[in-house]
Backbone as JSON, one array per atom type, in Angstrom:
{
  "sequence": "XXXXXXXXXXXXXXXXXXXXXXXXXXXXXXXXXXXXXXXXXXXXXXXXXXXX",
  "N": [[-136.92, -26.15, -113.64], [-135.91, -28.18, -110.99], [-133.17, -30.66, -111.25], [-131.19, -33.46, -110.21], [-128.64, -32.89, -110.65], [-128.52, -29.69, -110.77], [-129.5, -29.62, -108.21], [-127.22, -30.09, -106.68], [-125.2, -28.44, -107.8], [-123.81, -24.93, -108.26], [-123.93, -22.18, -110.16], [-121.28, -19.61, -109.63], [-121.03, -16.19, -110.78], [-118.41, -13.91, -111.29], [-119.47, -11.67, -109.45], [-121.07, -12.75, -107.7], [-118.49, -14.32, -106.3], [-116.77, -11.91, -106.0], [-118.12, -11.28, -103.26], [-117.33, -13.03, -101.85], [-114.92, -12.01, -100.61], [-114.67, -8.81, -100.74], [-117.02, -7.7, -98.53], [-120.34, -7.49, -98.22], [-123.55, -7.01, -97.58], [-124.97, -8.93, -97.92], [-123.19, -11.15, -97.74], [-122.36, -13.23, -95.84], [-124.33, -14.93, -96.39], [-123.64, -16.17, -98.25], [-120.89, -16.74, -97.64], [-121.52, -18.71, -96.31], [-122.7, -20.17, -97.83], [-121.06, -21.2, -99.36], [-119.31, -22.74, -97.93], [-120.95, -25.51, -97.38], [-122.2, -26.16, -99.98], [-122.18, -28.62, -102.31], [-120.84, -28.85, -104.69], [-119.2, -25.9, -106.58], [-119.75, -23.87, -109.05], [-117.55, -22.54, -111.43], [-116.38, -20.31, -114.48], [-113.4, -19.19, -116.11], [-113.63, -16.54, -118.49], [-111.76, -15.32, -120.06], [-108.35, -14.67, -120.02], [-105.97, -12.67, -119.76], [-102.61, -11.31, -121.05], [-100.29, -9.13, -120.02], [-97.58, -7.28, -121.22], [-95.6, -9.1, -121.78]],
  "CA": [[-137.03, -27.53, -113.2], [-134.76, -28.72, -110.74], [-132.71, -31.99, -110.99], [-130.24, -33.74, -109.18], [-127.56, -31.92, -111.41], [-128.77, -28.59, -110.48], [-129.86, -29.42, -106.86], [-126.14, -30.0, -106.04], [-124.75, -27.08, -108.25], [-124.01, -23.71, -108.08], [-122.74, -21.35, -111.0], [-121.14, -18.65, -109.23], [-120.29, -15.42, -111.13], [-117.59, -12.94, -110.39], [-120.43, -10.79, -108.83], [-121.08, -13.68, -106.42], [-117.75, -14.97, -105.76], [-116.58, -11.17, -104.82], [-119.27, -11.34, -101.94], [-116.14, -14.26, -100.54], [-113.61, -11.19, -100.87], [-115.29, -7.55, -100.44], [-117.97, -7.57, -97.32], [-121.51, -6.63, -98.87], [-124.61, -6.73, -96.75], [-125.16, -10.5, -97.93], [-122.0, -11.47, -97.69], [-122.48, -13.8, -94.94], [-125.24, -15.62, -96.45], [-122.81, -16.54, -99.64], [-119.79, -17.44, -97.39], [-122.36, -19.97, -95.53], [-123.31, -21.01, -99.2], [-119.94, -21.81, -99.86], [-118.95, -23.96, -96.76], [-122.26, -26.31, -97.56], [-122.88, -26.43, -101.07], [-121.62, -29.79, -102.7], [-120.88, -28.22, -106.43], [-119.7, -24.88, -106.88], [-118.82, -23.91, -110.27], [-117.43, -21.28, -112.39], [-115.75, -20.47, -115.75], [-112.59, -18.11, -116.66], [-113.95, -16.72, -119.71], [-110.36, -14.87, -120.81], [-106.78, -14.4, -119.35], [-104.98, -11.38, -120.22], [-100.87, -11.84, -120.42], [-99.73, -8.03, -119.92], [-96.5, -7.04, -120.89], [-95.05, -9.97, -122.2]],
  "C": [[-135.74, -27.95, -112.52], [-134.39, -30.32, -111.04], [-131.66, -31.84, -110.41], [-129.31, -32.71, -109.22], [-127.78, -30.68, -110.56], [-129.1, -28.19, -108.96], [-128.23, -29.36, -105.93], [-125.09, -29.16, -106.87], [-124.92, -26.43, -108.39], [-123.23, -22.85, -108.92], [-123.07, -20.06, -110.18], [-120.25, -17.57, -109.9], [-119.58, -14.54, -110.72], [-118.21, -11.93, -109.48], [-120.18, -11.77, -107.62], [-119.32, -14.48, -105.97], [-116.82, -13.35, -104.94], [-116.86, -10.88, -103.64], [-118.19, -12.21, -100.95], [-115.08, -13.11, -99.98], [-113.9, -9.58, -100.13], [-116.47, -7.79, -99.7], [-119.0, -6.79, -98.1], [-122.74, -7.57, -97.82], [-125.08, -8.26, -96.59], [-124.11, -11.45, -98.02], [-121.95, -13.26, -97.06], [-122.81, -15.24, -95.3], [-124.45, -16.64, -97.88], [-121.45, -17.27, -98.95], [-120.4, -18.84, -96.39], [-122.65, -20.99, -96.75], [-122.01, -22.26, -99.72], [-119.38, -22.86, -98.83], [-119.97, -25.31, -96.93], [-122.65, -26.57, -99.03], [-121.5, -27.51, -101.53], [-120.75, -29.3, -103.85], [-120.64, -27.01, -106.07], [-119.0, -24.4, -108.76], [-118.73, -22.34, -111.43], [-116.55, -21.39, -113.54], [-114.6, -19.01, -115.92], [-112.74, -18.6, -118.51], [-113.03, -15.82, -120.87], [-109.48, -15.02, -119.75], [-106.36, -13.21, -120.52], [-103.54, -11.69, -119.65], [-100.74, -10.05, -120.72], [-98.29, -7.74, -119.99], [-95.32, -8.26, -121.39], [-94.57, -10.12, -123.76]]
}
């Protein structure tokens, strides 16, 4: 069911936000997504401190 909420957001996971970074066949269609979509939204779901 869409609503408003959902009509103007977009959870994009690291799958889909590499598509901005590494060139894949749909690439295109994701960096068009991203110029036009109102909402996009994602979550860092750790940090790693290395070495510290």
């Amino acid at each position: 069911m869409k609503t408003v909420a959902t009509e103007r957001m977009s959870y994009w996971d690291t799958s889909t936000l590499g598509k901005l970074y590494l060139p894949e066949t749909d690439s295109a269609d994701f960096v068009q997504k991203a110029v036009v979509e109102a909402d996009i939204v994602t979550f860092r779901i750790a940090s790693m401190n290395y070495g510290a």
